[in-house]
N, C-alpha and C positions, 0 to 999 in steps of 0.2 A: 415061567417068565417072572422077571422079578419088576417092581417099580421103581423109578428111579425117581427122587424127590429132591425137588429143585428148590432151595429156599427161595424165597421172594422177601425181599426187606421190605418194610414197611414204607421209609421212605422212599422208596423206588415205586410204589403204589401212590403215594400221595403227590412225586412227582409228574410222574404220568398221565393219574386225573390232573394235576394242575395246566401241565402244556394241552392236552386236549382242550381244558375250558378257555384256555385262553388262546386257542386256532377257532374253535368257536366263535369267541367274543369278535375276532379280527374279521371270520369270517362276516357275523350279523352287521359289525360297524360298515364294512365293503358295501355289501346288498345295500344297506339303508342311504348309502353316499349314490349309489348306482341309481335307487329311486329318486336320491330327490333328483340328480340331472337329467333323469326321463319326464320325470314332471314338468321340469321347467321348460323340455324341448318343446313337451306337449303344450304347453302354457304359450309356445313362442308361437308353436305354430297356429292352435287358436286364435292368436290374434291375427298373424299373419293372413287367416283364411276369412275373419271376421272382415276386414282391411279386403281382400279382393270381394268380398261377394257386397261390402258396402258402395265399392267403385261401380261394380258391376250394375248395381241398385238404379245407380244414380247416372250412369252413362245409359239405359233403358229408358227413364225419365225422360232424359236430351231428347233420346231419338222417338218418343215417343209424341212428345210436341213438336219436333220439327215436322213428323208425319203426321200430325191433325192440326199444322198451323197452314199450311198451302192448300 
């Protein structure tokens, strides 16, 4: 069985690492956009949850002096 030897150009090597690095790059730029709008969801929603449990706080309060003012 004989070998059969495929030339590989050089340039066609340094092509190829260059498009991978740069589906890479696009990929980590992607992720890092994806983080931050999960952050900020989370950010919204903290508040949001902050914001009911502060209502919730303070309607407790209400009902707790209307039932130890009678």
């Amino acid at each position: 069985m004989a070998w059969v030897v495929i030339p590989v150009v050089f340039d066609e090597w340094t092509f190829n690492i260059q498009s991978l690095t740069n589906y890479q790059e696009s990929i980590s730029n992607q992720t890092q956009t994806k983080m931050v709008y999960l952050q900020d969801m989370i950010s919204q929603y903290n508040s949001y949850l902050q914001g009911a449990m502060s209502a919730i706080q303070k309607a407790t309060t209400v009902l707790e002096r209307i039932a130890t003012s009678s």
